[in-house]
DRENDO-780067 format. One line per 3 residues: number of its first residue (from 1); their letters; for each residue x, z, y of N, C-alpha, C. Coordinates in steps of 0.001 Angstrom, whole numbers. Each point is the difference from the previous one (the first is absolute). Layout:
DRENDO-780067
NUM = a = X Z Y X Z Y X Z Y | ...
end
This chain:
DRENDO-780067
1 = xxx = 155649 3645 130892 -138 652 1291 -1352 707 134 | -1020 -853 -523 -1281 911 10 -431 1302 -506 | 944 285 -1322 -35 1138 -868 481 1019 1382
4 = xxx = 1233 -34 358 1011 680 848 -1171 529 1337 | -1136 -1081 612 -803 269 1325 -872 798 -1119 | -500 -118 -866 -1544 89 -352 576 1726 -362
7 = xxx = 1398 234 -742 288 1576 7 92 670 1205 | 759 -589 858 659 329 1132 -1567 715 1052 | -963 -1086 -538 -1013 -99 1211 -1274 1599 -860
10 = xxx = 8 -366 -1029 -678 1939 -527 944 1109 364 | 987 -426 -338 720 1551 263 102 -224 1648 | -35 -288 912 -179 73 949 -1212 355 620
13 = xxx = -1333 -758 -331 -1277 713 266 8 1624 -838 | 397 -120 -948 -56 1748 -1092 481 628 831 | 1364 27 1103 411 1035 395 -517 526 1404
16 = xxx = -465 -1208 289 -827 35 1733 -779 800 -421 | -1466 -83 -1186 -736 381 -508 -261 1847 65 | 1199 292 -641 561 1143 -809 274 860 1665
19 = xxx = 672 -1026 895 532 857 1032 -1187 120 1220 | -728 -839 -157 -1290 -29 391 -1259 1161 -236 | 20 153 -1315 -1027 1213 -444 840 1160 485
22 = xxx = 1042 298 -130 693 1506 160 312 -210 1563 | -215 -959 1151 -635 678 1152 -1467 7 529 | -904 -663 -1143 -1468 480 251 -79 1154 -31
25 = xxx = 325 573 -1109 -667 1048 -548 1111 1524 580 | 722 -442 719 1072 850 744 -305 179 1012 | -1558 -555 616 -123 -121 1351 611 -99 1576
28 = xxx = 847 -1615 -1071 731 -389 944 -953 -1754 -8 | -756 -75 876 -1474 -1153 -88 640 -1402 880 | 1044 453 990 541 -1301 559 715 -714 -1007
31 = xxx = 935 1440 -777 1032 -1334 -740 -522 -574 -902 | -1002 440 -1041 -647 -166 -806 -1043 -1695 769 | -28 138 1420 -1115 -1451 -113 1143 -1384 263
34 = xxx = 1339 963 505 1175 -1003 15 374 -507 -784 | -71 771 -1032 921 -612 -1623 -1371 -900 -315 | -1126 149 -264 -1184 -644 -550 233 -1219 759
37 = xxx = 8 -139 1118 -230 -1005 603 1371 -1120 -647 | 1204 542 -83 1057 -709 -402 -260 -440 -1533 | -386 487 -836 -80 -101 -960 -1137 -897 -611
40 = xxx = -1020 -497 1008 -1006 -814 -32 528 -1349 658 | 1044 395 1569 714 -1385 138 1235 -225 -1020 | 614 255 -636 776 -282 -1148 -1086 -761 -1017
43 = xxx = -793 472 -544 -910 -921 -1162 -221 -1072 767 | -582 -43 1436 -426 -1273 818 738 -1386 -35 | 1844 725 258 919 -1019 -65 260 -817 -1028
46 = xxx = -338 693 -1513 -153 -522 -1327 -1040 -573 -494 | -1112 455 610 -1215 -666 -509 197 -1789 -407 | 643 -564 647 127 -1439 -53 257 -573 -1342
49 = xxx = 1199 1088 -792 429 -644 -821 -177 931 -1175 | -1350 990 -199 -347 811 -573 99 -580 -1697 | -512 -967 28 -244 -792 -1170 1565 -468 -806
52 = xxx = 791 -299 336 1115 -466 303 875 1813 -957 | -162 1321 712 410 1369 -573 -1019 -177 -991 | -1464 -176 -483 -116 751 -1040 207 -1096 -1083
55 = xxx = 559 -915 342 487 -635 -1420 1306 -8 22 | 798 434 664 1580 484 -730 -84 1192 -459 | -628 550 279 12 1911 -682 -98 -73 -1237
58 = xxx = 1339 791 125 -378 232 -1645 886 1707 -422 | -967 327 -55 555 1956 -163 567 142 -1288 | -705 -294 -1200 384 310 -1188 1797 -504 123
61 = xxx = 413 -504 415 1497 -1033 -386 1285 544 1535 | -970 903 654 843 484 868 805 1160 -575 | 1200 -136 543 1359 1261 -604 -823 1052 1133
64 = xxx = -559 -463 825 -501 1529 1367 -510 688 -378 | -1096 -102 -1247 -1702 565 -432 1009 1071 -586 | 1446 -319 -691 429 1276 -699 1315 609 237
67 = xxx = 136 -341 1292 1538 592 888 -770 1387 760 | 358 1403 -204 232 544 1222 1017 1155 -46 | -26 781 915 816 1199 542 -677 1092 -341
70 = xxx = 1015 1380 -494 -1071 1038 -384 -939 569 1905 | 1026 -411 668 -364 229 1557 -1490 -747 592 | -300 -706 -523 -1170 -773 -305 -1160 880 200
73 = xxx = -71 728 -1005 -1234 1037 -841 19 1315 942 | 1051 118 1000 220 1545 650 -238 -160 1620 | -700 448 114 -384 287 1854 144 1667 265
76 = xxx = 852 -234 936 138 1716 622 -1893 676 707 | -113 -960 544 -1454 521 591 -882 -1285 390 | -897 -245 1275 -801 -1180 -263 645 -892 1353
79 = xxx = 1238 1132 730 561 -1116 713 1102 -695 -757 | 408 435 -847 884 -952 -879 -562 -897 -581 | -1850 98 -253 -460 -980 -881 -169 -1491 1553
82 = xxx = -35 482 1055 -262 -562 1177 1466 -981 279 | 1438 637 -67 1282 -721 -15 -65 -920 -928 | 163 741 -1078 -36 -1073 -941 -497 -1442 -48
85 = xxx = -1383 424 -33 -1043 -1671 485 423 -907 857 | 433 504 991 -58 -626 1436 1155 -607 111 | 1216 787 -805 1409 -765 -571 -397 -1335 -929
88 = xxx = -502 258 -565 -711 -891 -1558 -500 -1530 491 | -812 723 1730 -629 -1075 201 900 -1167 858 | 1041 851 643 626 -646 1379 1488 -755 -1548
91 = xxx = 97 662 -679 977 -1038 -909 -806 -1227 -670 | -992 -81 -76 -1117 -802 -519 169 -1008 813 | -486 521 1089 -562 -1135 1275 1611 -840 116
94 = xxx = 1061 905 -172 1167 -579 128 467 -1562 -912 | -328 151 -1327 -53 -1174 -887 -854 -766 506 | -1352 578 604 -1133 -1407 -16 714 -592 1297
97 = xxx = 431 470 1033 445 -277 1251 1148 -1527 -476 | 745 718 -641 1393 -1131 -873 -394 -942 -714 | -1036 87 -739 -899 -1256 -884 -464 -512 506
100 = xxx = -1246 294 1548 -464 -878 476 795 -827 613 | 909 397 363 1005 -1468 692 166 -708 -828 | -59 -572 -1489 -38 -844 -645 -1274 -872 338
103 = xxx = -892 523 223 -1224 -863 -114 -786 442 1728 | 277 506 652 -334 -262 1215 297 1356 1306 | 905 -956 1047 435 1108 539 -826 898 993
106 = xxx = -1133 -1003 150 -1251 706 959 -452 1652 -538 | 89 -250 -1589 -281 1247 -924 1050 1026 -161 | 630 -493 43 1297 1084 -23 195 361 1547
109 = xxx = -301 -263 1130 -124 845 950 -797 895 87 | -1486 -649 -354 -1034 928 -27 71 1162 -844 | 485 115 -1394 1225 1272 -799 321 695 836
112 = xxx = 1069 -1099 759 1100 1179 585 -970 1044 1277 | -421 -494 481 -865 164 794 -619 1552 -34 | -927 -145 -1106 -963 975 -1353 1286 964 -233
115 = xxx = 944 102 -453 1500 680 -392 -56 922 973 | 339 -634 1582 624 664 1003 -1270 723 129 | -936 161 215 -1459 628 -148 -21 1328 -710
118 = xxx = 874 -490 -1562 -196 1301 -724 789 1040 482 | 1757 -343 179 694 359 265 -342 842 1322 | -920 -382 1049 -473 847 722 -953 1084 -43
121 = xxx = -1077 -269 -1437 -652 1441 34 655 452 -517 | 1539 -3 -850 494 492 -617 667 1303 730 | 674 -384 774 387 848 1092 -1227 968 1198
124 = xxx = -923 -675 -4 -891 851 548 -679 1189 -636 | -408 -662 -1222 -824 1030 -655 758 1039 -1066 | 1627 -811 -889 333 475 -792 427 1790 433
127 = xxx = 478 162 1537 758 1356 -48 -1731 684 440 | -909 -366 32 -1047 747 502 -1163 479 -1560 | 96 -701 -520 -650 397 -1304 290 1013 -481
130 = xxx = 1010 734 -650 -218 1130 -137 -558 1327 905 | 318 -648 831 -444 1429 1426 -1163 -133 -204 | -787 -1680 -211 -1373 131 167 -665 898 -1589
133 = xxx = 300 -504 -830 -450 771 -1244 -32 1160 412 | 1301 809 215 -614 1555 741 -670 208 824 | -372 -935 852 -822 345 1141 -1546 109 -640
136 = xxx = -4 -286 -829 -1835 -409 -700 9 1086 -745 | 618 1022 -421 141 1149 -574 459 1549 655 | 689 -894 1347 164 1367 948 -826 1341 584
139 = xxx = -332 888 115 -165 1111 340 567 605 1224 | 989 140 -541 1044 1662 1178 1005 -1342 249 | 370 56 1466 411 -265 368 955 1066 1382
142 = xxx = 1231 112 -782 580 952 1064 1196 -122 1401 | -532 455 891 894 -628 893 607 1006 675 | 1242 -235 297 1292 1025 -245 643 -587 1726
145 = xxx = -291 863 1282 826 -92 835 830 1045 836 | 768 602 -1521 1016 1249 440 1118 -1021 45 | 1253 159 40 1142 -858 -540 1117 520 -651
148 = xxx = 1263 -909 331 1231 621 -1041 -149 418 -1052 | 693 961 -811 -501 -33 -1681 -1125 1080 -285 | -362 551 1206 -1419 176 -610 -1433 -746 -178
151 = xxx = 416 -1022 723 -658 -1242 -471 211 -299 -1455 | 1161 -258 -411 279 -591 -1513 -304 1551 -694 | 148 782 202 -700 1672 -572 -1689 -443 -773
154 = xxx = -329 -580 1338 -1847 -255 266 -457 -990 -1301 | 977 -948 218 -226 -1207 -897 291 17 -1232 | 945 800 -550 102 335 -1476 -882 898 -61
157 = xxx = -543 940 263 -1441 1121 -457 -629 -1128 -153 | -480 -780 781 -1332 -431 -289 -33 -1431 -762 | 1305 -311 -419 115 -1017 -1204 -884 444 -1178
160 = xxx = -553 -1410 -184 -902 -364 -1351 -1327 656 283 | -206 1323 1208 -1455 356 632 -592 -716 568 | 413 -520 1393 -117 -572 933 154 -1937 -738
163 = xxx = -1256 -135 423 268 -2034 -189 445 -558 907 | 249 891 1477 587 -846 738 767 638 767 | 1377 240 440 808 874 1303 147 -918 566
166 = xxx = -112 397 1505 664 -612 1294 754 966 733 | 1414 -432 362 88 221 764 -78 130 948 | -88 449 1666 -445 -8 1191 1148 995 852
169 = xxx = 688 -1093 1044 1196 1068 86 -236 -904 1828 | 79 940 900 -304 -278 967 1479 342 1124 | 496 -598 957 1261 535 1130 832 154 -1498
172 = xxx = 371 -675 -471 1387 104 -1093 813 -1394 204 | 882 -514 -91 1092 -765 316 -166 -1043 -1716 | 229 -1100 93 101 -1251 -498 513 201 -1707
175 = xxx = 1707 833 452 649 219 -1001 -1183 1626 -694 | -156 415 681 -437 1518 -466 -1248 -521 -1026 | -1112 -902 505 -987 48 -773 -145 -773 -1457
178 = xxx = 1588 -555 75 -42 -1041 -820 1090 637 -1387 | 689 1186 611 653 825 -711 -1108 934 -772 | -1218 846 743 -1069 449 -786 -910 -653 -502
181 = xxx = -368 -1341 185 -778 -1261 -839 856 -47 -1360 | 1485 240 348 575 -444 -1824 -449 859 -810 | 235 1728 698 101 1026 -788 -1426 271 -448
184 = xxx = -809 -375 1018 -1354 -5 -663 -454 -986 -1543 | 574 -1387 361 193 -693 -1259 333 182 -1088 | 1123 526 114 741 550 -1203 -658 1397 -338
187 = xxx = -538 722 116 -985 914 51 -1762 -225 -1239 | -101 -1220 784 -1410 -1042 -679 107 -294 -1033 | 1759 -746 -183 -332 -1202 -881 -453 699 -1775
190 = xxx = -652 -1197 -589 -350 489 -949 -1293 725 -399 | -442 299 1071 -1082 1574 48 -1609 -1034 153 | 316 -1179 360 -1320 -1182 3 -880 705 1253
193 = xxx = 967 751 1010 -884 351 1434 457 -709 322 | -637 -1212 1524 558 -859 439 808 607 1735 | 1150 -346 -40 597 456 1790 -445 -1301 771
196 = xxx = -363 380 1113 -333 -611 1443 652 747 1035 | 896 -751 850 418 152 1205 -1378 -176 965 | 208 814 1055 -1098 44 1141 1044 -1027 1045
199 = xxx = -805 -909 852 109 -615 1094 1552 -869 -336 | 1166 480 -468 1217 -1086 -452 35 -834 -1014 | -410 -1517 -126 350 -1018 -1130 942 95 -171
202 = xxx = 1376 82 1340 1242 -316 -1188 553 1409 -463 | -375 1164 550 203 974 -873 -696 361 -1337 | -1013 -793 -500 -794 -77 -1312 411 -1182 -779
205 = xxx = 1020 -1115 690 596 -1038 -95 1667 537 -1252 | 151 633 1185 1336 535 -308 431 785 -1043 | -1365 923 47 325 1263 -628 -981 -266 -1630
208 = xxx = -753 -1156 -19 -343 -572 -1536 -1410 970 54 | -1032 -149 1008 -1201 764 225 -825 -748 -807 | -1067 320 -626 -1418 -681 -308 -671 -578 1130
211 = xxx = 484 297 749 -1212 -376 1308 531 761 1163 | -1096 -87 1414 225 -207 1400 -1010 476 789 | -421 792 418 -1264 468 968 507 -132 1519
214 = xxx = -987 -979 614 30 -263 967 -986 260 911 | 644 422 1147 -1276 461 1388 -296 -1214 692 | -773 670 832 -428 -1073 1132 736 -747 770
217 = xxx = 1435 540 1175 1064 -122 125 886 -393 -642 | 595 -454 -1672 629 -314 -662 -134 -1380 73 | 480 -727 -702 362 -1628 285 -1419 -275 -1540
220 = xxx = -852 -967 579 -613 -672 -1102 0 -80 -1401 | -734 630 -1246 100 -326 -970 721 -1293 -146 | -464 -809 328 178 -1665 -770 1879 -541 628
223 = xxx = -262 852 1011 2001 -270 533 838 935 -1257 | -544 1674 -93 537 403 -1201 110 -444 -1139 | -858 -659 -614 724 -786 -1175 467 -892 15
226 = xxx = 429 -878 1093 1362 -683 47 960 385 -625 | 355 1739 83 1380 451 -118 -388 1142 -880 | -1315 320 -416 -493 1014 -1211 -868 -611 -860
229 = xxx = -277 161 -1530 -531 -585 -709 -1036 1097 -525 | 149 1157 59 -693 1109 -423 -1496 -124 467 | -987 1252 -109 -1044 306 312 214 325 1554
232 = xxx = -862 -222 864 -210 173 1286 -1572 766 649 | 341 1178 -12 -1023 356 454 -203 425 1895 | -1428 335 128 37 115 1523 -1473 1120 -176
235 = xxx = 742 825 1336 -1416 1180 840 -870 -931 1054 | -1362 699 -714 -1061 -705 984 -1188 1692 598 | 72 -194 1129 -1097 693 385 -501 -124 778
238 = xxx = -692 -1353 124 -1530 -418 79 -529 -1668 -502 | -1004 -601 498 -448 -1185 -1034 996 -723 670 | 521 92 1100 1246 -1499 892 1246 193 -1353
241 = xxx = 262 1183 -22 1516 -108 -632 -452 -212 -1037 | -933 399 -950 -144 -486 -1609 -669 -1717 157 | -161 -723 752 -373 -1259 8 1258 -825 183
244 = xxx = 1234 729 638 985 -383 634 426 180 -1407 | 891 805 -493 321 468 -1506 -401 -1493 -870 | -1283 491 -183 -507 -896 -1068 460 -1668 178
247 = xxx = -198 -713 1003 456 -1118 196 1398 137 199 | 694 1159 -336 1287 -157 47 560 -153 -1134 | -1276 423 -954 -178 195 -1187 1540 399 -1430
250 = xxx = -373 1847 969 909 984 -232 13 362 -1228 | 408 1170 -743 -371 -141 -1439 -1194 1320 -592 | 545 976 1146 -690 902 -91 -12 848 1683
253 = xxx = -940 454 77 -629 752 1119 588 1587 359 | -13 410 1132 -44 1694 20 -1133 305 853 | -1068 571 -92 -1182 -167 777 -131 1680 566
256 = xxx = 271 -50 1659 -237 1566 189 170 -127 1855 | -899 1263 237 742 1090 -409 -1680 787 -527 | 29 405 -1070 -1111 621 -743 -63 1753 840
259 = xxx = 1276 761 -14 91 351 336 908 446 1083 | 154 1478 1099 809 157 978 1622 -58 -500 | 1193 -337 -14 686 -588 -559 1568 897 786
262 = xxx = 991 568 -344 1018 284 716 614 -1516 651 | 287 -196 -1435 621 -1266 33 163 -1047 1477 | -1421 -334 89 -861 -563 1108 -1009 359 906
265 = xxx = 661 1030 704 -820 984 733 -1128 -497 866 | -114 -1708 540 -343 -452 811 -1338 -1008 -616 | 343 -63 -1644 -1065 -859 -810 -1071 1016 46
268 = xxx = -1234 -1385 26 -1461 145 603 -358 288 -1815 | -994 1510 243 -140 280 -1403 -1656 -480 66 | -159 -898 -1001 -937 -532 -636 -1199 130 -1050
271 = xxx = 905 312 -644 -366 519 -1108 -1047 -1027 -1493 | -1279 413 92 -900 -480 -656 -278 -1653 259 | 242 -57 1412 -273 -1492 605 1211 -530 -327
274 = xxx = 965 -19 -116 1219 -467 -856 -557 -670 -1258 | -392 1017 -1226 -36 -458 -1323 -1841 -820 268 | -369 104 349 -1048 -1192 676 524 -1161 315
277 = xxx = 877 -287 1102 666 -1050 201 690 -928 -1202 | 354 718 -804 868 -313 -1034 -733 -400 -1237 | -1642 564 -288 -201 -341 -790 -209 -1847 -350
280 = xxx = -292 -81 -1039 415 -1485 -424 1102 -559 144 | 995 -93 610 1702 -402 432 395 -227 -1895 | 511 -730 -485 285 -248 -1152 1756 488 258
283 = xxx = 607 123 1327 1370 414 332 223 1897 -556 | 1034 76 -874 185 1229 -272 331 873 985 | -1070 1045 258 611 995 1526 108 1099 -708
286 = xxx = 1062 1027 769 443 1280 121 -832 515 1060 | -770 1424 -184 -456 517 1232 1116 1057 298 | 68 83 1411 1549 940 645 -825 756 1062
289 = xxx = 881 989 -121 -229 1030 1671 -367 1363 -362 | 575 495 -334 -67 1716 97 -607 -195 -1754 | -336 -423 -963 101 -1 -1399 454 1235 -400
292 = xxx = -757 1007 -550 220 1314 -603 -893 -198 -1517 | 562 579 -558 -931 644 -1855 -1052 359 446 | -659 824 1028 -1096 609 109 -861 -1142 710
295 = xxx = 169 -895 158 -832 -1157 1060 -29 -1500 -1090 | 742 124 -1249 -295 -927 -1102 -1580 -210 -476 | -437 1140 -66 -1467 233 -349 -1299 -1468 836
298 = xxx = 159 626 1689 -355 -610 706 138 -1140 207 | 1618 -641 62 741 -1483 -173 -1204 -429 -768 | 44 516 -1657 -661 -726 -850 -1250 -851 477
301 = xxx = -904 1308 281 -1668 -136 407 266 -1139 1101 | 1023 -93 720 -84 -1201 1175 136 -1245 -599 | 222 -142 -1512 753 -1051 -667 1657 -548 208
304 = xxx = 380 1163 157 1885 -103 143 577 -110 -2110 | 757 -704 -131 206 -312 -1385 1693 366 306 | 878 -88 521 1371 389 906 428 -10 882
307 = xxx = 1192 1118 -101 -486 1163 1512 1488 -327 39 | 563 153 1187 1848 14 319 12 1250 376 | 904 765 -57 265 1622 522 1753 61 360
310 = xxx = 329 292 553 802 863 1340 580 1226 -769 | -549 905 1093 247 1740 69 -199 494 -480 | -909 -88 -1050 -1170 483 -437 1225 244 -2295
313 = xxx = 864 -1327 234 446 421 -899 1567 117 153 | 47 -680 1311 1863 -190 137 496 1258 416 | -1180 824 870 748 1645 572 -832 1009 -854
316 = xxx = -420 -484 -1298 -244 1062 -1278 1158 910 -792 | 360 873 240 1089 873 -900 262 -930 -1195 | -1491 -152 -585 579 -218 -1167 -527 -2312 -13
319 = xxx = 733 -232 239 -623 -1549 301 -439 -885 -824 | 275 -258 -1653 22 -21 -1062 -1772 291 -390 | 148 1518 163 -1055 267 -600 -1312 -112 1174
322 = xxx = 185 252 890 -1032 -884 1061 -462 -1185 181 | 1137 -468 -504 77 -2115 -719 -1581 474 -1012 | 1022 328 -784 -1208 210 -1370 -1605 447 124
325 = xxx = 540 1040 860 -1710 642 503 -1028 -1095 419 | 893 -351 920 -1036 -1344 970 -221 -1040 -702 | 316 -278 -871 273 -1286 -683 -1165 208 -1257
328 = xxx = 37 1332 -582 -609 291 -1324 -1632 455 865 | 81 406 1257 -1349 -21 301 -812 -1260 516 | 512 -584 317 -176 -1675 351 -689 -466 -857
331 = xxx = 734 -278 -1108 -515 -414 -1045 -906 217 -639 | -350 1419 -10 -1139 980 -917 -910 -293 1014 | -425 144 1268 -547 -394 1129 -903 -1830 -301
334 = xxx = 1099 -549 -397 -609 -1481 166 -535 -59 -1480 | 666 869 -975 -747 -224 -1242 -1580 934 -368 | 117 750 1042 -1468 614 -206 -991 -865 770
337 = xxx = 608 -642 777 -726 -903 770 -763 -1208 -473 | 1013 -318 -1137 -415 -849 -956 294 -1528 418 | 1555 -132 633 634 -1175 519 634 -310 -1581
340 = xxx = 20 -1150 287 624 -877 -1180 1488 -363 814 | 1283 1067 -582 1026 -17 920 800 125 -1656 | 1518 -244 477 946 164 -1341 975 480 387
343 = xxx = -154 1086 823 371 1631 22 557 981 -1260 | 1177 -26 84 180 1009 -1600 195 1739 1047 | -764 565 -1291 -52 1331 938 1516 647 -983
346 = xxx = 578 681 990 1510 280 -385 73 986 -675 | 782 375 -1216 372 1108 -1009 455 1396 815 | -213 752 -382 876 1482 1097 1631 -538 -545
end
C-alpha cells in the first residue's frame, strides 16, 4: 500500500506543481497562491508517515518508470500543459483519497477535501488561461458596435490582426445578439484573436466567447462566473471604478475616455491623468475613446502600451488594412521606445 501512496502522493504534488508555475508565470497570481497553498497542505497530511514512503519506493522495479502514451510528449499550447497537470493531479489525489481509508479515515477526508479544492480552480482558472496568455501580449484591441453581418464582415478582416474583438451591440433583442456573437465566432475561430461579448455572459456563454466585458450597470464580475468561465473584463474611468474592478479582480481593464469619443458622447475626456492613474496597476488595461493612428504617437509618450479602437478601424473602407496600420504602428512606437514587449511586427 505504501508503494501505491508514496507514487500516488509525487505525481500528485508534480502536477499541482506543473499547474502551479503555468499560472504564475501567466499572470494569473491568485490561482497560482491557491494551488501552492494546496500543495504544501497535501505534503502536511503525509508528513507523518514520510518515513514509512521512502522506504517502500522503489522506481527501478516499477512497470510506470516505462509505460507511456505517445500523447504524453504532445501539448497543443501551455493551456494544455495546465489540463493536463491538474487532471494528473485530481486522479492522483483520487487513489490517495481510496488508500487512505485503509489506514485512516480522518486522512482521506482531508484528500477529499484538497480534491474538491482542485477541482475548483480547475473550473475557475482553466477557461481563463488562455485569454490570459493573450492578454500579456495584447496590443489592438478592436471593438465592433455596428451589427448583423456586418459585424461578422468586421470580425473576419480583422482576424489574426486584432488580439482581441468585442463585440458591442446595443437596443438589439436576446435572439439577435446571440445570432451575431455565433457568426462573429465562427469568423475568429482559429485566427488566435480572442472574441468578447460586451455587457451579455450568457450571450458569450452561449455563443462559445473567450470572454465578457462588463459595465458598471451589468451584474458583478464574480456573479458572472458562476455561469461564464472565460476572461472578464471591465471600463474604469476614474480611481472609484478601477479600485472597484480590481477587488473585483477582473482580468483586464478598458481605461478611458483618453479621448472625445462618438461612441460615448457624455465620457469625461481625461486624457494624460488617466495613464497617470494607471501607472503601476500590474492589471492589463486597454486605453479607449476616440483612439486614431495619428494620436498613437502621443498614447505612447503618456505610457499607453494598448489602445482599444472603435471607428477609427470598424468605419475604415478598407478595415483589414487599418487593423494592420494601427497595429504595425503600435508596435514600432513601443519598440523605439525601447519597451521590452513580444509584439511581432506583421509581414505586408
Amino acid at each position: 500500500m505504501w508503494r501505491v501512496v508514496d507514487a500516488s502522493l509525487n505525481r500528485a504534488a508534480e502536477g499541482l506543481r506543473v499547474a502551479e508555475e503555468v499560472l504564475r508565470f501567466c499572470g494569473c497570481a491568485d490561482g497560482f497562491s491557491a494551488l501552492k497553498r494546496l500543495r504544501h497542505r497535501l505534503r502536511q497530511v503525509f508528513a507523518p508517515v514520510r518515513s514509512q514512503l521512502l522506504a517502500a519506493r522503489d522506481t527501478l522495479s516499477d512497470p510506470g518508470r516505462v509505460t507511456s502514451t505517445q500523447q504524453e510528449f504532445q501539448r497543443r499550447d501551455i493551456s494544455a500543459v495546465f489540463a493536463a497537470n491538474i487532471i494528473r493531479a485530481q486522479e492522483a489525489l483520487r487513489v490517495l483519497e481510496e488508500t487512505a481509508k485503509v489506514h485512516s479515515p480522518d486522512m482521506a477526508r482531508e484528500i477529499e477535501s484538497i480534491r474538491f479544492e482542485v477541482y475548483r480552480i480547475e473550473k475557475e482558472w482553466g477557461g481563463r488561461l488562455q485569454g490570459r496568455v493573450v492578454l500579456q501580449n495584447a496590443r489592438l484591441y478592436v471593438v465592433c458596435s455596428r451589427g448583423g453581418d456586418e459585424a461578422v464582415r468586421i470580425a473576419a478582416a480583422v482576424a489574426a490582426v486584432a488580439d482581441i474583438f468585442q463585440l458591442r451591440l446595443k437596443d438589439v433583442g436576446g435572439r439577435e445578439y446571440l445570432r451575431v456573437a455565433r457568426g462573429c465566432r465562427e469568423a475568429l475561430s482559429g485566427s488566435g484573436t480572442l472574441f468578447v461579448v460586451n455587457d451579455r455572459s450568457d450571450v458569450a456563454l452561449l455563443s462559445g466567447a473567450d470572454g465578457v466585458h462588463l459595465g458598471a450597470q451589468d451584474i458583478p464580475p464574480d456573479e458572472a462566473r458562476k455561469m461564464f468561465c472565460g476572461i472578464v473584463g471591465a471600463t474604469v474611468h476614474n480611481s472609484d471604478d478601477l479600485k472597484s474592478a480590481l477587488q473585483a479582480g477582473v482580468d483586464y481593464l478598458g481605461v478611458g475616455a483618453f479621448y472625445p469619443t462618438k461612441t460615448k458622447k457624455d465620457a469625461r475626456v481625461q486624457g494624460s491623468a488617466l495613464a497617470e492613474m494607471m501607472d503601476g496597476v500590474d492589471v492589463v488595461w486597454f486605453a479607449i475613446g476616440g483612439i486614431t493612428e495619428e494620436r498613437l504617437g502621443e498614447l505612447v509618450e503618456m505610457g499607453v502600451e494598448r489602445v482599444a479602437v472603435g471607428e477609427a478601424i470598424c468605419g475604415a473602407d478598407d478595415v483589414r488594412g487599418a487593423a494592420r496600420r494601427m497595429k504595425e504602428r503600435l508596435l514600432r512606437l513601443l519598440a523605439e521606445r525601447g519597451d521590452d514587449f513580444n509584439g511581432v511586427i506583421l509581414e505586408p
